[in-house]
N, C-alpha and C positions, 0 to 999 in steps of 0.2 A: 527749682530747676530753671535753668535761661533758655530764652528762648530761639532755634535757632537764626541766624538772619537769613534772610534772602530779599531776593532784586524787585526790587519797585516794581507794581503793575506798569506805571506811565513808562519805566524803563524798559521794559521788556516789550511792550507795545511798541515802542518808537524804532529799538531795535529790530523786531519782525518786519516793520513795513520796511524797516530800509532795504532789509535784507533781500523780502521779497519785490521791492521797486527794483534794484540792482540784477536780480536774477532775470526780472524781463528783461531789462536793456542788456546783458549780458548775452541775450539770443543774437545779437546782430555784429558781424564782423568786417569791421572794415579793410577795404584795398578788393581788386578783382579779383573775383570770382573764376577759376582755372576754367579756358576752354580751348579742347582740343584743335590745332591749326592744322588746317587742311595742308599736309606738308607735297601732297601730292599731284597738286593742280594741273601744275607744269610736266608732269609726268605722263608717257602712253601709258593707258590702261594692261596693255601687255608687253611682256620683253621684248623687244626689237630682234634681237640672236635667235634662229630656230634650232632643235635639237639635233644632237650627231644620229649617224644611221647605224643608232643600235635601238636594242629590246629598250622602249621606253617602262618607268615604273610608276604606279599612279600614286606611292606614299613615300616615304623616306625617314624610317627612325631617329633619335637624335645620332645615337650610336653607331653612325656612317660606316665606319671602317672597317666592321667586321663583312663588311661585303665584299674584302677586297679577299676573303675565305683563307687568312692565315692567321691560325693560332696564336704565331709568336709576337705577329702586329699586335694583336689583339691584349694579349700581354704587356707589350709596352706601353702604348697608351694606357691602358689602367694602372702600370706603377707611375708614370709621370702626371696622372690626372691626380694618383693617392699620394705623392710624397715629391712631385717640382717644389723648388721654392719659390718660385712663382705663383702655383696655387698652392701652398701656405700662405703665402702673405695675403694674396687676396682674400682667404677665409678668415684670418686675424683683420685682416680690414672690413668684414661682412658682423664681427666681434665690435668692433671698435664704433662702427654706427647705430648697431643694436643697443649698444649702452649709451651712447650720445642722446637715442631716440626715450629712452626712460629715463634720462636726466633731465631732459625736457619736458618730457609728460610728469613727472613730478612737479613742476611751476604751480599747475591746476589743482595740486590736493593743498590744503594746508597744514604749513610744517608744525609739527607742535613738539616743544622742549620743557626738559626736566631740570629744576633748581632745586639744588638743596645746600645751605650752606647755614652755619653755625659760627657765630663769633661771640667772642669774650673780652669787653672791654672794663678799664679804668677810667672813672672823670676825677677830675682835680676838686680838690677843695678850696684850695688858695687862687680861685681865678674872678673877674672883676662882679662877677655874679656869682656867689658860692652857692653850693648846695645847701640844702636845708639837711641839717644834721640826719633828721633819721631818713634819708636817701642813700640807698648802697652806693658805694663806689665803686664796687664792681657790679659788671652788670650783662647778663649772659641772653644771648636773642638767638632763635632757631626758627626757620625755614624754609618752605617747603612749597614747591608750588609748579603748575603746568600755564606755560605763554605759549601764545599761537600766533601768527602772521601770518593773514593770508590776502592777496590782493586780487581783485576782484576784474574778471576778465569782460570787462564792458565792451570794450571796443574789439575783442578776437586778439589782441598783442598772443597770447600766450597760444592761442589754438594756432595761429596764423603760425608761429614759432617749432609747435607741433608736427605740422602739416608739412614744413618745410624740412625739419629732419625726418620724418618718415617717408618725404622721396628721396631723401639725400639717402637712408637707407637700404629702401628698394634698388636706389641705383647703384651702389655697394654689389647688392647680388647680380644683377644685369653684368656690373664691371667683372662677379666673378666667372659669370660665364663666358663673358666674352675671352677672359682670358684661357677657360678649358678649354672653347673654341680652337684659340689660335695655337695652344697647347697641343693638343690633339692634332690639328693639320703641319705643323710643323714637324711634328715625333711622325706623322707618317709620309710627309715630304722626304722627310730623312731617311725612312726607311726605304723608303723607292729610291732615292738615291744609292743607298747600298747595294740595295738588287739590284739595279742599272749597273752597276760597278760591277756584280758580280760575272752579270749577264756578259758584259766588255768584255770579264777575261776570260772565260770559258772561250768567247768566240775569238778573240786573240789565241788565246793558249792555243786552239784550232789550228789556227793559223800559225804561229810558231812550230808546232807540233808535224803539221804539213810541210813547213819548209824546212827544217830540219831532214826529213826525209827524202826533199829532194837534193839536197844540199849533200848529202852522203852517194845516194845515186848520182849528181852530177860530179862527185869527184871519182867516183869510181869510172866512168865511162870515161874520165881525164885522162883516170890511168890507165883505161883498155884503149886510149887513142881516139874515143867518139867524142868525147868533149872539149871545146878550149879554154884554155885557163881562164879567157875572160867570163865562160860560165859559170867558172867555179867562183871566182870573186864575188861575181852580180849573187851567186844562192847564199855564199857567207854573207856579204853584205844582207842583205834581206832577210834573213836567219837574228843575224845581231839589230837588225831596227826590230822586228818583233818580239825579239826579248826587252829591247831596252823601254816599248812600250807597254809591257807584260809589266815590268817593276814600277812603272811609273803608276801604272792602275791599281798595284797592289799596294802603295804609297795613298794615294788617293783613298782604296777603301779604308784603311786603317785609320787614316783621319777623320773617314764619314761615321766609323765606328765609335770613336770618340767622342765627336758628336751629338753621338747618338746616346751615348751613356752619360753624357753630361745634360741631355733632355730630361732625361728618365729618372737623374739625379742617381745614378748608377758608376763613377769614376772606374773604369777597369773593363766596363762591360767586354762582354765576346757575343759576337753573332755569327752563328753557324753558315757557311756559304750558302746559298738558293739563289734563284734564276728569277729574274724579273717577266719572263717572257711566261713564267708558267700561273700570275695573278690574272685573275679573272679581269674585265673590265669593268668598274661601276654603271648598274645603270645610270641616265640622266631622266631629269624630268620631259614630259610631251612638249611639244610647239603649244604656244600662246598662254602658257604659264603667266599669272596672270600678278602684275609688279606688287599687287598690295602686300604679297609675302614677305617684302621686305620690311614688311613690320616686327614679323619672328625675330629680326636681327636683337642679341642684346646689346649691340653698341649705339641700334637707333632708339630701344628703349633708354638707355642710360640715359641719353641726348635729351629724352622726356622728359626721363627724374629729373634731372638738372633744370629742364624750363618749370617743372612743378614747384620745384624749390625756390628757384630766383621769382616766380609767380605768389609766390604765399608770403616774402622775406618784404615784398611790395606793404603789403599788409601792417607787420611788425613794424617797417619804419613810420607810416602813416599812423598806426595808432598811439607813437608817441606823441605826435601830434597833443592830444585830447588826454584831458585828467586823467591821473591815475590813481584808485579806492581804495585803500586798505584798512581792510578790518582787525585789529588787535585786539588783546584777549589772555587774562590773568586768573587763574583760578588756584588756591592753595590754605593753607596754614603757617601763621608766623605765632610763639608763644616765647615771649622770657624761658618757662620751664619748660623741660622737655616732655614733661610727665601729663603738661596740660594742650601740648602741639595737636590732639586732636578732638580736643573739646571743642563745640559748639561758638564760644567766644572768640576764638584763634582763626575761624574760616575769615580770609580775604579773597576777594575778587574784582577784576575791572573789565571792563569794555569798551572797546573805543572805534572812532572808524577816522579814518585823515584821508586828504584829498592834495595832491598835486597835482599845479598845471601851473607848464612852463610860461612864463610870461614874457624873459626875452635870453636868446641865447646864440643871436648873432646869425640866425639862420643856421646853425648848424643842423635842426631837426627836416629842415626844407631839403639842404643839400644832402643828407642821409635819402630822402627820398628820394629823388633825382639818381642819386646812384644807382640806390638797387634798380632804379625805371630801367639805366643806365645798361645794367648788368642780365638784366630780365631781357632787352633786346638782344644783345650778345645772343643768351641763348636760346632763343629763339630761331636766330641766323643759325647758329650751332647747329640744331635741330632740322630744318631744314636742307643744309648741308652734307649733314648725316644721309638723310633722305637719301639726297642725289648721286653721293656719293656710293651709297649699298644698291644703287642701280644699277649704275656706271660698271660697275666692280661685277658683278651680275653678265649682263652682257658682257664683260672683258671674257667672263668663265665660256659663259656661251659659246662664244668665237671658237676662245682655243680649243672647249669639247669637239666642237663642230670640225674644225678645218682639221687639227692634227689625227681627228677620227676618220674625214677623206683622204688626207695624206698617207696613211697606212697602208691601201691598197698600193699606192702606185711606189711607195716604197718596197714593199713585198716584192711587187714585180719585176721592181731595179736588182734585186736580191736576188731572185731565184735566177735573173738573166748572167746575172754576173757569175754566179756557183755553174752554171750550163757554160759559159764562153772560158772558164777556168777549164770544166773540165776538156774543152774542145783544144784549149791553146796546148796542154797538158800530152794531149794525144797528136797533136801534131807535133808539138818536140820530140818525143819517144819516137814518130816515124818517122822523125829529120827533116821533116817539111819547115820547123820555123826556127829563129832562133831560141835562146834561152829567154831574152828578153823577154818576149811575147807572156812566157807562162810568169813573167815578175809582176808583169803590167795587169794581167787576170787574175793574179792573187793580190795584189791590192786594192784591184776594184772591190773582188768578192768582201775581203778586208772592209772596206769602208764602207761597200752598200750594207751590209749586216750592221755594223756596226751604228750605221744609219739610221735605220728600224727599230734598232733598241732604243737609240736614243729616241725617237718619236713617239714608241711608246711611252715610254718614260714621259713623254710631253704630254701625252695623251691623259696617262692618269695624274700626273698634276694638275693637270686642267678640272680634269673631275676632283680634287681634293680642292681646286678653289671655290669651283663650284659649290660643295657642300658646305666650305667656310662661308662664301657669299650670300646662299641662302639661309644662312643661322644655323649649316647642321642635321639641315633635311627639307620636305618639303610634304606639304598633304596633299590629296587627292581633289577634286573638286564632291 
């Protein structure tokens, strides 16, 4: 019986130390070490804008908009959070870096492959070296065997590589927040637009509906002799502007509706008519809300992943720089017969380990570095930018919560004065003290200051749906 083979002591010796020499020097990874930049130096410690004069709330879910207490809102943003294709694609792109990030992390294991092949050859007789007669001519080899290649992560190349697609990743999900973010405030920007719209025509229709009324009493008192024809023109006139802006608003909603269904990834949608005046106001956050919140944002996180990334890619370029190790590796059975492929005689194996290091290549390894340095400032700047910008944006919400939420009162006021001097000018045409005129010029006030109001609300809670977008969505308590 033969004996089987195996690997030289001195072999196996020389192999372990190498392996374990590489494994120390494998701890240490070249290029900077990621540290977070104070992106807020230059920032006040608190928002500059103080709150409007409503009920202040000390926390703020992500789920904002169900504070605005309608169902049907509520609704919509959850089909256009479950099925936009905007957030489709983002979640195929949170897919698409997820698998990048395992493509990568596989560099570090080593790849190991299966051979097996079988061939059947003829040699010649008649060539300048013949065979010795009793050698087959024909002559049949099989097989069999596991190669491995693995390169040895000395210098960090392949962690550093790692590192860089697992924030490229992370910032993937950030990006898809950010987009349900802006998802979500938009589908309900739209939807207060519809209610504002609706809001318009109810109070037009009002008003249409009122002058149509007088419009029939000013031609009848034509024909009793108490009116003159120029009254009756001035009430048709003014009759036909309020229908003709009654159509124009109902043109308008019909395209907000649209809109709105095209959000929601809904083509056809219908939205049942409702009042804008009857949504609650959101609360805002207290005065001195304090700016580091704008780190919640996910578009300043992304801004992160991206400097984590261009930060680690630093690393990859520099460790080409320095040799590269690879250990190879053959383990198998090769026999003429097939019957004797896994006997003892037939085991083959190798081991090996090579080394490259570039010796000249024009500087292109220098300027590879240089780049990403290059690139890693960029976003850096990005990053910081980011910062200033989700401040900015911040305070912009502030303002408008603020002033369109003082402006409310003295609108109201303009409103209820206008519907009081409507009905006075109203009663003094019926006792023939004014003209007709008079009661045109107080129905269009009343007309506009109303119409006023809604739109300010309307401004009012836009301001708070930037707000929530500003803030990333919400905000916590201290």
């Amino acid at each position: 019986m033969m004996r089987r083979p195996v690997v030289p002591p001195f072999a196996v010796r020389r192999i372990v130390g190498a392996t374990l020499t590489l494994a120390v020097l494998a701890g240490c990874a070249v290029g900077p070490d990621y540290q977070r930049p104070d992106a807020r130096l230059q920032l006040p410690e608190q928002y500059v804008a103080g709150a409007a004069r409503v009920a202040a709330s000390p926390a703020i879910a992500s789920n904002w908009w169900t504070l605005f207490g309608d169902p049907q809102l509520d609704e919509l943003v959850r089909q256009a959070l479950a099925g936009s294709p905007d957030a489709l694609i983002a979640a195929a792109r949170i897919e698409e870096a997820d698998a990048l990030l395992r493509q990568v992390d596989a560099a570090l294991l080593p790849q190991v492959d299966g051979n097996v092949a079988s061939t059947r050859s003829h040699v010649s007789r008649t060539t300048a070296t013949p065979m010795p007669a009793t050698a087959p001519i024909v002559r049949d080899n099989t097989r069999f065997s596991l190669t491995t290649a693995f390169e040895l992560d000395v210098w960090g190349k392949l962690r550093r590589a790692s590192e860089a697609a697992r924030a490229q990743a992370l910032g993937t999900r950030y990006a898809s927040e950010t987009v349900s973010l802006s998802l979500a405030a938009t589908v309900v920007q739209a939807y207060l637009n519809l209610r504002a719209l609706d809001a318009q025509l109810l109070v037009t229709a009002d008003s249409a509906s009122s002058q149509a009324k007088s419009a029939r009493l000013t031609r009848t008192r034509f024909e009793g002799g108490i009116a003159s024809q120029l009254d009756v023109q001035q009430a048709e006139g003014a009759l036909a502007s309020y229908t003709a802006a009654q159509l124009q608003l109902e043109k308008n909603r019909a395209l907000a509706e649209n809109l709105l269904g095209l959000l929601v990834g809904q083509p056809g949608l219908t939205v049942a008519p409702g009042d804008l005046r009857q949504l609650p106001v959101p609360p805002v956050p207290p005065a001195g809300l304090p700016s580091d919140l704008l780190e919640a944002r996910p578009d300043v996180r992304q801004a992160e992943s991206a400097l984590i990334a261009a930060n680690a890619k630093i690393g990859v370029a520099k460790a080409a720089l320095f040799p590269s190790i690879t250990l190879t590796g053959s383990l198998g059975r090769e026999s003429k017969d097939l019957s004797q492929l896994f006997s003892a005689p037939s085991a083959i194996w190798s081991f090996g380990a090579g080394l490259t290091q570039p010796i000249f290549e024009g500087g292109r390894l220098r300027a590879q570095v240089d780049q990403v340095s290059a690139q890693q400032k960029q976003s850096l700047e990005s990053y910081r930018k980011s910062v200033q910008t989700a401040f900015r944006e911040v305070n912009d919400a502030l303002v408008g919560v603020r002033r369109s939420g003082e402006a409310e009162d003295a609108y109201a006021t303009a409103m209820n004065a206008a519907r009081r001097s409507l009905q006075l000018a109203q009663a003094r045409y019926d006792g023939g003290y004014s003209p007709y005129l008079e009661v045109l010029t107080a129905q269009r006030s009343a007309n506009d200051a109303t119409l006023a109001w809604v739109q300010n609300r309307q401004a009012r809670l836009v301001a708070a749906v930037d707000l929530f977008k500003a803030l990333g969505g919400g905000w916590k308590g201290s």
